[in-house]
C-alpha positions, -999 to +999 in steps of 0.1 A: +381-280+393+394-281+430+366-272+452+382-277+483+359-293+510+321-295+502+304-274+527+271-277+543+248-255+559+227-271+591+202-253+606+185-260+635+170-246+664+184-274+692+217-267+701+227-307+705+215-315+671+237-286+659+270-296+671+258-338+671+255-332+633+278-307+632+308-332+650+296-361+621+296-341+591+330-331+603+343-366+609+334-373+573+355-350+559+334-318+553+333-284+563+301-271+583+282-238+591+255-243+617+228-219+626+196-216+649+168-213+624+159-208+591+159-168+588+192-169+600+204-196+573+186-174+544+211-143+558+245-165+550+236-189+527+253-182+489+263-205+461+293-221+479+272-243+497+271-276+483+240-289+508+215-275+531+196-293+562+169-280+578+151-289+607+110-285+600+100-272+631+121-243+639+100-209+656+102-179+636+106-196+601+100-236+600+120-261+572+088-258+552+089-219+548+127-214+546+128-237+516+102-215+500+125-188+504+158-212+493+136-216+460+130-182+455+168-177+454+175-199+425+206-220+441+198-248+431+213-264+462+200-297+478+181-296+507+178-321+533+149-320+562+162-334+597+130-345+618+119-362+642+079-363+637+075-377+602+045-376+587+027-385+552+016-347+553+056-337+560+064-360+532+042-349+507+046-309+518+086-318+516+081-334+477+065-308+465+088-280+476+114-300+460+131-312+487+163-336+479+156-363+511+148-369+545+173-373+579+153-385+609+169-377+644+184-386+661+209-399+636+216-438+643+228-454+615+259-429+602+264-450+571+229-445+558+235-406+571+269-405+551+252-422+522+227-398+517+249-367+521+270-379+495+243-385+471+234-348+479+263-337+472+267-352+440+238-338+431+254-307+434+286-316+416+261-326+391+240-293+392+270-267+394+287-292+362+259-286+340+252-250+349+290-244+338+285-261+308+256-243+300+275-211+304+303-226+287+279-235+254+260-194+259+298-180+258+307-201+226+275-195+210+277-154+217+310-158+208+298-178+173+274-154+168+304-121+173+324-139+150+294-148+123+282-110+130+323-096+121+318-121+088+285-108+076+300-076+083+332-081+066+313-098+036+287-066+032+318-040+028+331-069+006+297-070-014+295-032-011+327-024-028+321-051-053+290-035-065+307-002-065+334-012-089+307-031-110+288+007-108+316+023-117+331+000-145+298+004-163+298+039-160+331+044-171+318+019-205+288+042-209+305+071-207+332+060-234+300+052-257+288+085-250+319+104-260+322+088-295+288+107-302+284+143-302+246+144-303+243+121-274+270+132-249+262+135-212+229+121-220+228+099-189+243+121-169+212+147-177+183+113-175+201+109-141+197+146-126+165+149-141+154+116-123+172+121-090+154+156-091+118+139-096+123+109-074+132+136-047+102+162-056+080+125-053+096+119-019+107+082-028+124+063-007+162+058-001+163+024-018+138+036-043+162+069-050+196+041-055+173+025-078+162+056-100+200+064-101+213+031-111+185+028-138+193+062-148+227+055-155+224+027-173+194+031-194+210+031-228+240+009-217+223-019-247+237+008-269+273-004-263+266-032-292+252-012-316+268+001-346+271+039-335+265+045-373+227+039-367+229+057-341+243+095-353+229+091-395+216+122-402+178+118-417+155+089-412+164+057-403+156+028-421+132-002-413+162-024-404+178+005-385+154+011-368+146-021-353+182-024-346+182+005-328+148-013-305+171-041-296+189-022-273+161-023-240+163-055-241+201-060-248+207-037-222+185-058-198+208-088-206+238-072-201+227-061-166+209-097-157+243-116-141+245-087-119+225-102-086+217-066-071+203-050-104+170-070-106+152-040-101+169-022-125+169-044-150+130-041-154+133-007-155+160-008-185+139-029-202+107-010-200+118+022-202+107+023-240+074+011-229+043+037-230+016+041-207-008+027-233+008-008-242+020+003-275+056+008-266+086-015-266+101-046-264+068-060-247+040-038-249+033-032-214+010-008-198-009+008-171-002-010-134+024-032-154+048-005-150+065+005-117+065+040-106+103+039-110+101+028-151+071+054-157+099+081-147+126+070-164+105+073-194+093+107-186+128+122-182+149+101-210+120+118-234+126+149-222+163+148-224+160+135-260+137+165-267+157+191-253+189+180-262+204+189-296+202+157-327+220+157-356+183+149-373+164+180-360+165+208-335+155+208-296+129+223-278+130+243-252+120+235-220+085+249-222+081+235-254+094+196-243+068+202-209+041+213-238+048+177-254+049+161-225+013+172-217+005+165-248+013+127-248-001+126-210-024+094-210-011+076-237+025+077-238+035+088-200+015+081-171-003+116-162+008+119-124+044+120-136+042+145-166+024+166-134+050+162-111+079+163-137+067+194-149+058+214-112+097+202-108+113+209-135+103+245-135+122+253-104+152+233-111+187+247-110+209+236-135+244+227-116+272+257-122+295+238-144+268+218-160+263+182-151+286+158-139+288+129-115+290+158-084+262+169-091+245+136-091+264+125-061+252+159-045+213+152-050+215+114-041+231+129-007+205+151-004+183+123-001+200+102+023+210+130+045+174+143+050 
């Protein structure tokens, strides 16, 4: 990059020192501002000056103080002190203010002057060099760090819309399952509602709520590889049919595993055949070993079954189901959730045309709204 001439700032309060240096610095090729003392030298001086010399006693504002001040600014420019009484003390004072070197007057030997200057100068170069490339390396890293932020963007609606389609694939396999069984239609649309609706009475989190609703919908989903025969014969099953029809927690929980972003759920699909005693199913856990989110898919999925029509015996009615519910409080269900399910359910409003995905889309967007 083409500078032009370096220019350098002279300050001093003699007027033949001014133009003496003034006429040199000239002759060797630079361009020169000259002033009579140091407050006046803090008033121009900028970044486009590539040195500074200062004379150290100067009324008003000696060398010593104006540098103070230069360092104050930040500049970074090298400074030179021109005197004629040197001194260890000046020396010393002169170091630790940062001062670049020393000019004695009156000047004698020009090439030693010229030296000097130059090496001040490159200095500069040196200084102003770096300080671009450091802004140079700031641009390209907040620059790196845009473009990085537009990819992690760009990869979240990617990731986003890839676990949508893997939602709504599922749901679309679930729902087919449903519809080849007239006892258990809509099913997991009702577990759903009913769990949005207590997760939201509970005041669970957003995350916790996509959870719930996720778990919800896929609950049963290990049913897809069971022989629907087991699944709507009329009477009792039998001892091989039955633990068939067991199998499907934990089938379910396999199908779900590759998916990354189900973890969660895929405890919860497990377990949701557990009881709050340990004597439930496929592991027998209990207590604490269940996660609020498990306990109320358990809750609502029994309720559903109890309320819902079988082709092996008739439902209850809401008040009886609660009754049940209260009944197996403690042993089966954990008793804080049969509470709150049943303060909940009593003021719930069935959707107008019956459930559907709306209505489930409605209540999860009740929950992230407010």
């Amino acid at each position: 990059m083409n500078r032009g001439p370096t220019k350098i700032l002279v300050a001093d309060d003699d007027a033949m020192v001014r133009t003496t240096v003034s006429k040199i610095l000239e002759m060797f090729g630079h361009q020169v501002d000259t002033v009579i003392g140091g407050k006046e030298a803090l008033e121009i001086v900028n970044s486009s000056y590539d040195v500074i010399i200062l004379d150290i006693n100067m009324p008003e504002m000696d060398g010593f103080e104006t540098m103070d001040h230069l360092n104050k600014l930040g500049l970074d420019i090298p400074v030179l002190f021109l005197t004629g009484a040197g001194s260890m003390h000046y020396a010393v004072k002169a170091i630790n203010l940062g001062a670049y070197d020393f000019l004695t007057k009156p000047i004698e030997d020009l090439d030693i002057f010229n030296v000097k200057i130059r090496r001040a100068i490159e200095k500069r170069m040196y200084v102003l060099k770096e300080s671009r490339y450091r802004q140079s390396l700031e641009d390209d890293i907040q620059e790196k760090a845009r473009q990085l932020e537009e990819q992690n963007k760009l990869l979240l609606t990617y990731s986003n819309s890839l676990e949508n389609a893997t939602v709504q694939l599922m749901s679309s396999l679930q729902n087919a399952m449903e519809e080849k069984d007239y006892y258990t239609a809509g099913h997991t649309i009702r577990v759903t509602e009913y769990a949005l609706m207590l997760g939201l009475a509970m005041e669970l989190s957003e995350n916790e709520i996509l959870i719930l609703r996720r778990a919800a919908q896929f609950h049963d989903i290990g049913k897809l590889v069971i022989d629907l025969s087991c699944i709507q014969k009329p009477g009792k099953l039998t001892d091989e049919e039955w633990l068939l029809i067991r199998k499907h927690p934990s089938v379910g929980a396999n199908i779900i595993k590759p998916l990354g972003f189900m973890k969660k759920e895929q405890f919860i699909i497990r377990h949701h055949h557990e009881r709050f005693d340990g004597k439930g199913y496929p592991d027998g856990l209990c207590g604490d070993e269940l996660d609020i989110l498990t306990k109320i898919i358990t809750v609502v999925d029994s309720y559903d079954a109890m309320t819902s029509r079988r082709n092996y015996r008739e439902n209850k009615t809401m008040e009886e189901a609660v009754e049940e519910l209260y009944r197996c409080s403690g042993t089966q269900f954990e008793p804080a959730i049969v509470e709150a399910f049943a303060r909940s359910i009593v003021d719930f409003k069935l959707p107008e045309n019956g459930f559907s995905e709306k209505s489930l889309d409605n209540l999860y967007e009740k929950k992230v709204v407010t």
